[in-house]
N, C-alpha and C positions, 0 to 999 in steps of 0.2 A: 578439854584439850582439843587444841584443831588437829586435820589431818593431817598437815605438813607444821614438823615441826625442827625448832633450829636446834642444834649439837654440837658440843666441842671438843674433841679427842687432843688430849694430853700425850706428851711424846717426847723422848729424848732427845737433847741438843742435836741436830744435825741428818733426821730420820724425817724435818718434815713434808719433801716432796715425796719420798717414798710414800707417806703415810696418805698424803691427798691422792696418791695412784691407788694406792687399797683402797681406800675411802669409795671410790669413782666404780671399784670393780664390783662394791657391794653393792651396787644400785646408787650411792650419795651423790648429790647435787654439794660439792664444792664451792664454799664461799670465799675461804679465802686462807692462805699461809700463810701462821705467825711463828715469831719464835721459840714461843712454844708448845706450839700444837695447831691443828687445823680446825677452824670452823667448817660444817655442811648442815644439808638440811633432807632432808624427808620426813617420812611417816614412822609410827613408832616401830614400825619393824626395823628403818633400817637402823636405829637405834640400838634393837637389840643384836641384829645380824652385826654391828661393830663390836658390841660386847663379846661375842659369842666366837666371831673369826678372825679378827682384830691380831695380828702378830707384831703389830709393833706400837701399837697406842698405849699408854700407860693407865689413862682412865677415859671414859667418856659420861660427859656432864652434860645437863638438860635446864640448858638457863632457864630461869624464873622473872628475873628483875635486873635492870639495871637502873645507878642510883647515883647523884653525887654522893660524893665518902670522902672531904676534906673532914670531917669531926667523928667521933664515938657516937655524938646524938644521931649524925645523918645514917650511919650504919646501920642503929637500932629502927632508925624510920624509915630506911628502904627494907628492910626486916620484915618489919609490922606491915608493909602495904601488901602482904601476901597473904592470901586466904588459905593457910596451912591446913585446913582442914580437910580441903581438897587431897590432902598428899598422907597425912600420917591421924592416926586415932588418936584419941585423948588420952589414953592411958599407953600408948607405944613410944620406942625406946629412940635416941636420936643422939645425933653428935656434931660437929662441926669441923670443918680443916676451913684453915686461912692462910690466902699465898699472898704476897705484896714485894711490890716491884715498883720504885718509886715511886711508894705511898709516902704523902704527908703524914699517916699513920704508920708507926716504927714498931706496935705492939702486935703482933698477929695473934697472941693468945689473949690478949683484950679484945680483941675487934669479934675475935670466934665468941667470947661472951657476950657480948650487946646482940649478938645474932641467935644466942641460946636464951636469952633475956625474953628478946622479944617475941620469941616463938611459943616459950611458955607462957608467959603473959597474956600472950591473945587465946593460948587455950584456958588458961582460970577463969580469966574475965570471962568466956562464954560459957564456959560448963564446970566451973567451979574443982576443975581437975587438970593436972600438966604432965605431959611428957616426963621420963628422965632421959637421964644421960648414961650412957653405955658405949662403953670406945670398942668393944668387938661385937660385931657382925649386929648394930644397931638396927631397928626398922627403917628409918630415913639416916641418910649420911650427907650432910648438906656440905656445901664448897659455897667458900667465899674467897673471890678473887680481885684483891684491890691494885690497881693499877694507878698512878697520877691521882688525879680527882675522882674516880670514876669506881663505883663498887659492882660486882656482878656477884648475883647470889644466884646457885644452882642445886640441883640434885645430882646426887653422883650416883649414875644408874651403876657402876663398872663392883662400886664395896671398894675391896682390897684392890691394887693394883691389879691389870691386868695381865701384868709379866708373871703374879703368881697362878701360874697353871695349873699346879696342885701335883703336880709329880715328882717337884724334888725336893727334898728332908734331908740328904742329904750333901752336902755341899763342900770341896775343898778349898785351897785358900785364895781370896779373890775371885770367886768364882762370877762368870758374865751373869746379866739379866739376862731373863730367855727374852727380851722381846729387843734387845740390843743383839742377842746371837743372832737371831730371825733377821736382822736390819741386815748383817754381815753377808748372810748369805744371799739375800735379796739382791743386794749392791754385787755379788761376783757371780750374779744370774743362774744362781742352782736351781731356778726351778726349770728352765730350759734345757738346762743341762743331764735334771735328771729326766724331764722330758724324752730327750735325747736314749735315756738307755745307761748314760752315764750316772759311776758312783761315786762315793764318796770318801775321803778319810783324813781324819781327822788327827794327828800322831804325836800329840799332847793334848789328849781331850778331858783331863782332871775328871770332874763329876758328869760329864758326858753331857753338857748342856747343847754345845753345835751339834753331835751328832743327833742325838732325838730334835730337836726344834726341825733337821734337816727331813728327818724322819716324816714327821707333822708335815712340814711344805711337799714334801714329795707326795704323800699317800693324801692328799686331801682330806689333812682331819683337823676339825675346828679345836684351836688352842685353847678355846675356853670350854669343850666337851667333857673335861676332868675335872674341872673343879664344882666344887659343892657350893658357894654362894656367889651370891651378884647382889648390889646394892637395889637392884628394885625388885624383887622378890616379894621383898613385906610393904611398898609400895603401893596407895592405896588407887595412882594408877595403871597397875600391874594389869594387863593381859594376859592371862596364865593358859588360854589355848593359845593365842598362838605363840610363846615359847615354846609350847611342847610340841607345837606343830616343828619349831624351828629347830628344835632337839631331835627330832625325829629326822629330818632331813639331813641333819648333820650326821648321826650315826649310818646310814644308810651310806652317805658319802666318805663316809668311811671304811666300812665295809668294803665299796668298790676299790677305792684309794689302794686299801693295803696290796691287792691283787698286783698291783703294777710296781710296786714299790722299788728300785735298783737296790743295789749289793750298796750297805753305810760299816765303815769298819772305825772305833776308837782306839788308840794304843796311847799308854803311859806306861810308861817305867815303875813307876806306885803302885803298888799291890791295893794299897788301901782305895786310890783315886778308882780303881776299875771295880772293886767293889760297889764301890758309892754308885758308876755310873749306870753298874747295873741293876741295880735296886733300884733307879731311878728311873730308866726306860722301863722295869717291870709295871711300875705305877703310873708310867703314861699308855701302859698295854701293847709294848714293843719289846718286850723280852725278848722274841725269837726273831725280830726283825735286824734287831741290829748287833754288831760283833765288837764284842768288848774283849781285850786283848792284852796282857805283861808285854808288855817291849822296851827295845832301849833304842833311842834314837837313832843310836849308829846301825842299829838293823833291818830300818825302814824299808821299806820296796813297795811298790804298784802291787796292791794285789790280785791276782791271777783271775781268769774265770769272766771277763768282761766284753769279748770278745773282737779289742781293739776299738771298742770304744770308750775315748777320754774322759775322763772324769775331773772331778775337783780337791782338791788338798785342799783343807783352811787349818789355820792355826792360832791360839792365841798362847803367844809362848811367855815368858816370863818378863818382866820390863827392866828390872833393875831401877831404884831411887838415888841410891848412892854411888859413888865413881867407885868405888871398889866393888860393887855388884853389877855395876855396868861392865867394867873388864872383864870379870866373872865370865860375864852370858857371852860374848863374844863368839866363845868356841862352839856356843852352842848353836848361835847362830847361823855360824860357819858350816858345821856338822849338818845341819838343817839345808839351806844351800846345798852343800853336798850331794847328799843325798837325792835330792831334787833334778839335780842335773843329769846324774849317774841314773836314775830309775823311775823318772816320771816322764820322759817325753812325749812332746804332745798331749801332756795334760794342762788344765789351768793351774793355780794354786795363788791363796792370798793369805798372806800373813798379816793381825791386828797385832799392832803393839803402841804402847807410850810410848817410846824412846825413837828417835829416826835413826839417830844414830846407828843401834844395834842391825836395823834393816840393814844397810851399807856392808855388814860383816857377810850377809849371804852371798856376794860376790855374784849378783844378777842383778837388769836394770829394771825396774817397775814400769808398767806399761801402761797403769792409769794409780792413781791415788784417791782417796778419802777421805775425808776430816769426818768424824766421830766423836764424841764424848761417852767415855766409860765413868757416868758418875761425872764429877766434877774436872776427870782430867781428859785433854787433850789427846788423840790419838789417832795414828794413821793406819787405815786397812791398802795396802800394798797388794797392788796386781801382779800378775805373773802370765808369761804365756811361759812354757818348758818347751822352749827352742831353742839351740843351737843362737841363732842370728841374736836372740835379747841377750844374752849370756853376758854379765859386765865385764871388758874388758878394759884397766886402766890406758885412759887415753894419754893420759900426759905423763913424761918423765921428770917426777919434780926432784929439785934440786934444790936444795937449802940456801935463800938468799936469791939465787935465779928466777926467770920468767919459767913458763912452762915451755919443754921443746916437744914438738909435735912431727908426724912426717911430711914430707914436702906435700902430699897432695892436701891432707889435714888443714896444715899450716897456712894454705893460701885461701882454703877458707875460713882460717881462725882471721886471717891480714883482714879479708875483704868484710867480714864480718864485722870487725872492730870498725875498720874504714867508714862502712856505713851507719855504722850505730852513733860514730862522733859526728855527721854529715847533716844525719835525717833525726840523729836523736836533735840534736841543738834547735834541728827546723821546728821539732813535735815540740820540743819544750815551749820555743819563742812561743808557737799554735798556740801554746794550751789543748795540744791534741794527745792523748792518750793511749789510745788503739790508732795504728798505723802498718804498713808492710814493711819490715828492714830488708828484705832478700829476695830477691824473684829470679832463683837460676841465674846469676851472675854469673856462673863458672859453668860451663856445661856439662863437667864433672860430676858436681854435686847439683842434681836437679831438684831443688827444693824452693819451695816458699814459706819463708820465715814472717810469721805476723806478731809482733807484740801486742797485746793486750795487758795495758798498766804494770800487774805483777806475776804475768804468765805468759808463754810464749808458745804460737800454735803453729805446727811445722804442719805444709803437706807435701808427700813426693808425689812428684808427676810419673805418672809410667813411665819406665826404660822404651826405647823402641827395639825393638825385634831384634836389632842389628847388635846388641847390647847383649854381651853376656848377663845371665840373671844372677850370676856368684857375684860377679864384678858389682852389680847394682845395689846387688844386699849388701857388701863390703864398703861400697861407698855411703848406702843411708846409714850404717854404724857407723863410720865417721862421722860424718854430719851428726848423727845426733849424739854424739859423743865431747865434739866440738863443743855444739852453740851453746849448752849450758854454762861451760868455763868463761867461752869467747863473752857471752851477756851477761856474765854474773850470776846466771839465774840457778834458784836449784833444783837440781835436775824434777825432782816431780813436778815440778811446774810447768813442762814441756810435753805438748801433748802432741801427737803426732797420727795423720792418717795418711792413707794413700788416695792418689788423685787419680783418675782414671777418667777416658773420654765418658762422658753420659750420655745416656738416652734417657729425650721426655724428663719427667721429675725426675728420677734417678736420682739427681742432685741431694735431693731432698726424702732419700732413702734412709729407713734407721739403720744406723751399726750398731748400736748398742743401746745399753736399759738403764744409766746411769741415773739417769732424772737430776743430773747436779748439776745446778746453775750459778755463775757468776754474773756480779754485778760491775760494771764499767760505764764508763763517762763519754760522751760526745759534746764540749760543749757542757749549757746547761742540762741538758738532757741525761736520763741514767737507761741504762738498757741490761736486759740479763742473757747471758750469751752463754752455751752449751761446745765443750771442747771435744766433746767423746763421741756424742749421740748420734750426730747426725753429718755429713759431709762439711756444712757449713756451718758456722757458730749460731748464727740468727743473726749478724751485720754484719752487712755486706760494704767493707770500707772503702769500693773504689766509690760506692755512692755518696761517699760523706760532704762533697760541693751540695748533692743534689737535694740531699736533704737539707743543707744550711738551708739552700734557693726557695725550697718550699717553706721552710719556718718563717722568710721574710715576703712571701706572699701570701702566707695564709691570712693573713689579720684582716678580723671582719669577713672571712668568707667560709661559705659550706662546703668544708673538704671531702673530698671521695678518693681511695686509695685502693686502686684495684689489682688483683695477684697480688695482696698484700704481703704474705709473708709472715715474719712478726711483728709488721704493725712500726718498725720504727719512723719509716715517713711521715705516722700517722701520728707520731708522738709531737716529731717538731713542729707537724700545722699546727696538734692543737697549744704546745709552748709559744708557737709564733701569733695565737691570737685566733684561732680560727673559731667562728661563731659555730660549728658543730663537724661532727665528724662521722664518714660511714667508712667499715675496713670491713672488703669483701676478700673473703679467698674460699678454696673445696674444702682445705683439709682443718679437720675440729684440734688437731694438736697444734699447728699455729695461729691460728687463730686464738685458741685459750691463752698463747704465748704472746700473741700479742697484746690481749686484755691487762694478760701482768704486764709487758711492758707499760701500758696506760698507768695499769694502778701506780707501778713504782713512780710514778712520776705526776701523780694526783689529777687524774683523771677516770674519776669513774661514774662519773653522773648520767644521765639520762643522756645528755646534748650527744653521746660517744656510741655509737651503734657499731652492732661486731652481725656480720650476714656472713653463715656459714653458707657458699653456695656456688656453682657452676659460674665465673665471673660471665661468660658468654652469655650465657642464659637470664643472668642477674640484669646484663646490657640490656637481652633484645624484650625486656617487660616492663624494665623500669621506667617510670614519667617524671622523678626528679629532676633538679635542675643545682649545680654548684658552681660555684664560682672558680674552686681551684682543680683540679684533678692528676691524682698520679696513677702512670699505667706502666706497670714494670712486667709483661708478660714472658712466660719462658719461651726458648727458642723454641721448642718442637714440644710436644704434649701428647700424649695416648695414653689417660688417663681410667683408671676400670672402670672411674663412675660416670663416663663420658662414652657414649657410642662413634663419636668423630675423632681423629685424631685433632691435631692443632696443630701448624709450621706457621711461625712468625713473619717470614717473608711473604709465603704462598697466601697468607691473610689477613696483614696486615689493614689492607684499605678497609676491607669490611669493618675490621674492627676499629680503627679510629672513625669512620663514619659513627658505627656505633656510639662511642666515648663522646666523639662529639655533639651529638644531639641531645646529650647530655648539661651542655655547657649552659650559663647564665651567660646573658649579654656580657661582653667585654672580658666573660671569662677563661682561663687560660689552663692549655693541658701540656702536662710535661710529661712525656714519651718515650721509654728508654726503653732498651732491651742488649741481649748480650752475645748477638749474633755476629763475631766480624766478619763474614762475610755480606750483613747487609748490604740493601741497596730502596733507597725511599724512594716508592712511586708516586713521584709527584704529578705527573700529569693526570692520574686517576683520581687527585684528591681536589678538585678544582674549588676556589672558594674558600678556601684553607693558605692562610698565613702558616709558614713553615719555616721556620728558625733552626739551624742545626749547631745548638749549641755543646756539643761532644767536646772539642777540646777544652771550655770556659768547665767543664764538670771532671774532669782528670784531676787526681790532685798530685800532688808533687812526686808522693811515695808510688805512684803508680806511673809515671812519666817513662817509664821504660816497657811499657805496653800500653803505649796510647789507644789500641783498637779492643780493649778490657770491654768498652761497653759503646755503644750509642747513646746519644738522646737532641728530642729537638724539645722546643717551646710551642706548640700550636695554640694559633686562633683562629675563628671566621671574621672573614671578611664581613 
């Protein structure tokens, strides 16, 4: 076995960037997110360190082989090309799973046989003895995963899934996988929160699966610490110090963990369900940690003792399949909401259900959403902040047969909304343009900028100014976003909403949140993945979309350089538009990774595409390359931690396109933006420099009511 070796963690529909962020924290090198699961690579530790702390991977597998597998023969002959003796004894016990996902092969319990065929066989023919077969807790557990043409045969270091953690036996009805409850609470950031000091409660928690998993994430205790086997164990290339070393370290960190643990409380009305859950935290060795409780919904309250610090409510309440148990749940719904408004303020709280419907019944507006799969069905986990300002209030007066009547202030931005949506949508269709801005503070009223992205819509308010009462401002963004989901059709979780504030330096490019959840949208031929929650900005920047066409039509045949890249999307059209190689420099290692997926999603991932994590200044003043095209999109002002200079784009610009320029190939051309209106290009300092100021040919239509959004010129030398 080498030292660095490849791995695949198996994972529930819709878990898999969460799962390449754990992946990343246990030391893994990240290869790549599929649908379903993540590839990475290290050493066999960290390997095992997935098995062992893994809260949301299902299995991890230790490929062997990859093979064509259009036939039965080719499966048995990728089979056979492995020296199994390496892995399991002659007389040791073994099994097979087979997964196929538009395989030319429709049999998976044939194809698991040509792969137990062959295995045996290579043991007789050498030592006149074979393997059997045993489905529980065998010495090798081999995975065979057929895809199109393409077979991958692996070992399954994980055994049984890894969401069986070994503490619960007992279970009530539907109850979650623990490593889907883990997913839930990851996505409504409990561990920051219990960071924080803040609890928990959970007030339909059946067999107590969120609140112990909650448990587990708070105190730092590996979810695989209880249970009794793992599929490499009897593996014959089993390290048996250092799991123990790794078991060792894991109890220890547990030990600490518990010390800090916040106040977790379950309540169910089921006598039986608070049995079960406490039998079940016994056996995960939280008996005394966590409060399992008889309750009835309608008695909910914040429990005492916290010290005014917020906590989290999660729940996964009942779904209802039928229209008659969908009515049913309503009230409960309702009861739920309730309660929440009346006794949790200023807490968070996220409700998992199948149904959206049912959501709508809690009579509050969700503040972010998330697709999940429980099992095979569809479902959404619903944010919450418990404020006053989200509280839903029906905006429209409907009337049977009628439009919606809205109030006069509402109303004139339901008019101008429509207005522009028929105006600018017609323009985006004719485009073939898909992300675009419909609204930029049209009314001074309603200070917002509305940006469609294909089938979601991203609102930001601009701060009030001082002169602005702050009721008034809140009162007006509930409009507004009350409005624009009717006004566009859209439904309402599909509106994401932040607040815009003057910045300093990156600022811009500050996290707000830990979603990790990305959408996919079109520019063009181009596809790019854009973020609504996380960070101020999606990762496209749309008043640039001329500027990148400009560069997809100059790139061809030339060595592109993309500097303060960002996420890489200028980087994407050079290389669509033909560009013989490409380098994208920026500081920061999260866009940067973000730009790599942009490349990948769009098949670019070869050698010819260089990613430099690095000081772009610094990258300037050492480099000797030479390219033909170049883009420089630097922020206006920078004071950066990992920079001792600040940076102001005015105060420094000459240096720096000096820099940029020494840069260029003969005849090669740099395009120059930035987002300062107050600019002003010193040209007398730049002598020798051809200097085009192409800003209004780069404004696109949707941004024509702030012409001064950005600069840019065309430079060349003379």
């Amino acid at each position: 076995m080498t030292d660095t070796l490849e791995f695949f963690a198996t994972a529930p529909r819709g878990v898999e960037s969460l799962l390449a962020a754990e992946l990343r924290a246990l030391g893994a090198e990240v290869i790549a997110e599929t649908g379903s699961g993540v590839s990475f690579r290290g050493p066999l530790e960290t390997g095992y360190r997935a098995c062992l702390w893994s809260r949301l991977a299902s299995r991890i597998l230790l490929p062997l082989a990859r093979f064509p597998a259009l036939t039965p023969e080719e499966v048995y002959s990728g089979a056979a090309s492995i020296s199994w003796g390496d892995h399991l004894e002659s007389d040791g016990t073994l099994t097979v799973d087979c997964s196929l996902r538009h395989s030319p092969l429709t049999h998976s319990h044939y194809a698991s046989l040509k792969v137990k065929d062959a295995v045996v066989d290579q043991f007789r023919d050498a030592c006149g003895v074979r393997p059997s077969v045993a489905r529980e807790r065998p010495d090798l557990r081999i995975n065979l995963h057929l895809e199109r043409t393409e077979g991958v045969l692996s070992i399954d270091l994980s055994g049984e899934s890894l969401h069986r953690r070994g503490y619960r036996e007992e279970g009530m009805a539907a109850p979650l996988k623990e490593n889907l409850a883990a997913a839930i609470l990851l996505r409504c950031n409990w561990p920051g929160i219990a960071a924080a000091g803040g609890g928990l409660v959970d007030p339909m928690c059946g067999s107590g699966t969120l609140p112990i998993e909650a448990a587990l994430i708070a105190a730092d205790i590996a979810p695989g610490l209880t249970r009794e086997h793992f599929g490499f164990l009897a593996w014959l290339g089993h390290d048996a110090s250092l799991w123990e070393r790794l078991l060792e370290e894991a109890s220890l960190r547990r030990d600490q963990g518990l010390a800090a643990l916040p106040p977790i409380a379950g309540y169910d009305a089921d006598p039986r369900a608070i049995r079960a859950a406490r039998a079940n935290a016994a056996r995960a060795g939280l008996a005394e940690r966590i409060s399992f409780e008889e309750q009835e919904l309608s008695d909910l309250k914040a429990p005492p003792g916290q010290d005014g610090v917020p906590g989290l409510l999660v729940v996964n309440p009942p779904y209802g399949e039928r229209l008659g148990e969908l009515q049913g749940l309503k009230p409960l719904y309702a009861t739920l909401g309730e309660r929440l408004r009346q006794h949790f303020s200023g807490w968070k709280a996220a409700v998992f259900t199948g149904n959206p419907e049912l959501g709508k019944a809690l009579a509050m507006r969700s503040r972010r959403i998330h697709s999940l799969f429980n099992g095979a069905l569809s479902c959404q986990l619903l944010h919450f902040d418990i404020d006053p300002q989200w509280f839903y209030r029906e905006p429209v007066i409907a009337v049977p047969g009628e439009s919606p009547r809205w109030g006069e202030g509402p109303q004139m931005l339901a008019n101008r909304l429509a207005k522009n949506l028929k105006n600018l949508g017609r323009w985006a269709s004719r485009e073939g343009i898909s992300c675009y801005r419909l609204y930029d503070a049209d009314l001074p009223e309603y200070a917002v900028a509305v940006d469609v992205y294909q089938d979601w819509v991203h609102v930001q308010e601009y701060e009030a100014p001082k002169t602005i009462d702050p009721k008034l401002a809140a009162t007006r963004l509930q409009e507004a976003m009350a409005v624009i989901p009717v006004a566009l059709g859209v439904a309402q979780e599909r509106v994401f909403l932040k607040v815009r504030r003057r910045q300093k330096g990156n600022e811009q490019y500050r996290k707000l949140d830990q979603t990790g959840e990305f959408h996919e949208v079109g520019e063009g031929a181009c596809r790019f993945l854009v973020n609504f929650t996380d960070y101020l900005d999606t990762g496209l920047f749309l008043d640039h979309r001329l500027t990148r066409a400009m560069i997809g039509e100059l790139a061809e045949g030339k060595r592109f350089l993309n500097l303060f890249a960002y996420t890489g999307t200028a980087t994407v059209h050079a290389a669509m538009g033909g560009a013989l190689s490409t380098v994208t420099v920026d500081m920061s290692r999260t866009y940067l990774g973000w730009a790599k997926k942009n490349m990948a999603l769009n098949g670019f991932a070869d050698r010819r595409h260089e990613f430099v994590q690095a000081d772009c200044l610094e990258w300037l003043a050492t480099s000797r390359r030479r390219f033909g095209l170049i883009f420089l999109d630097p922020p206006t002002f920078s004071n950066s931690k990992s920079v001792e200079d600040s940076f102001d784009v005015q105060r420094d610009h000459v240096a720096l396109l000096q820099s940029t320029v020494a840069l260029l190939e003969p005849e090669g051309v740099l395009i120059f933006s930035n987002n300062n209106r107050r600019f002003k290009m010193d040209r007398e300092s730049l002598p020798g420099l051809e200097i085009e100021d192409i800003s209004r040919r780069t404004i696109p239509k949707d941004f024509e009511r702030s012409p001064r959004i950005h600069n840019c010129w065309k430079i060349r030398r003379l």
